[in-house]
Phi, psi and omega in degrees: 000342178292351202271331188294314195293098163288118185311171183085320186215082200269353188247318178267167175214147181269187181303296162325317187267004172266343187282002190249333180289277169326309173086054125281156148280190174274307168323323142225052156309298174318299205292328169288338177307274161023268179286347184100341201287350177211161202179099154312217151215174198243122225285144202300303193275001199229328196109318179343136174280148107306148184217156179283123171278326182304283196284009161269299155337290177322316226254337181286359175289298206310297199305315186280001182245004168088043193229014164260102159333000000 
């Protein structure tokens, strides 16, 4: 699974690289924001959603084991 971890930024991820972690789009990745079902944070200066990698990992652990709704 380590193989997912872009050098350079190993505790944050931009949108892209969790929608590629995930086997998502980026879209939705929005629509979860959205709805709550997943929620990033937010970079202080610019906004940009951030994602945790321990918690993109979790949630692509949850996603291969069918334990996502």
């Amino acid at each position: 699974m380590e193989k997912w971890v872009p050098k350079g930024k190993p505790d944050v991820l931009s949108i892209k690289e969790t929608a590629e972690i995930l086997g998502v789009c980026e879209m939705t990745l929005r629509r979860w924001d959205r709805s709550g079902k997943f929620s990033p944070h937010r970079h202080p200066v610019n906004g940009y959603r951030c994602y945790r990698r321990d918690d993109v990992l979790k949630l692509r652990k949850q996603i291969e084991n069918g334990k996502v709704a």
